[in-house]
C-alpha positions, 0 to 999 in steps of 0.5 A: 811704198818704194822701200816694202818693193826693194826688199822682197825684188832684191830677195827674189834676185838673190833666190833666183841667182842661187838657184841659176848657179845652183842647177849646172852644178846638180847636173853635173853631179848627176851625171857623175853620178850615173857613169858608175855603179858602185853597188854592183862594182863593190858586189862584183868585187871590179878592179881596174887592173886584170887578173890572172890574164883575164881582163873585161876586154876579153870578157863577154859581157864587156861593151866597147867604148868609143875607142879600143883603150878607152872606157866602155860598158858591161851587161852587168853594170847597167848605168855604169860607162867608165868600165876600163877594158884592162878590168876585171870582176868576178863575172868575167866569162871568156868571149867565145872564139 
């Protein structure tokens, strides 16, 4: 009886462990995922570089992130926070004076 015991405990244990080493890793794939939203990047044509001066900082559907030259948002972008305020796309609307 021992033996009909062993097998299936030590499969449970391999199955269990795969998955606890499993789940941080789709986390973390999730959440890299959600940081940006290429779909709209690509349709918005985005670049991380300005334009003819025209940069996402300046824009006024640009989201300021934590720290003036760090990352922020756009209105435009839902789900995407790794907009980068020297950015530019094809939306960008000067931010009234």
């Amino acid at each position: 009886m021992a033996n009909k015991i062993t097998p299936s405990r030590r499969q449970f244990i391999k199955i269990g462990g795969a998955t606890m080493a499993a789940i941080p890793l789709m986390i973390l794939a999730d959440k890299a995922a959600a940081a940006t939203n290429a779909g709209m990047r690509t349709a918005m044509k985005y670049q991380d570089t300005p334009n003819a001066g025209k940069a996402c900082a300046d824009c006024m559907q640009f989201i300021p992130g934590k720290t003036a030259a760090g990352p922020g948002g756009c209105k435009l972008f839902p789900g995407d926070t790794e907009i980068s305020p020297k950015g530019y796309c094809v939306a960008w609307t000067a931010k009234p004076k």
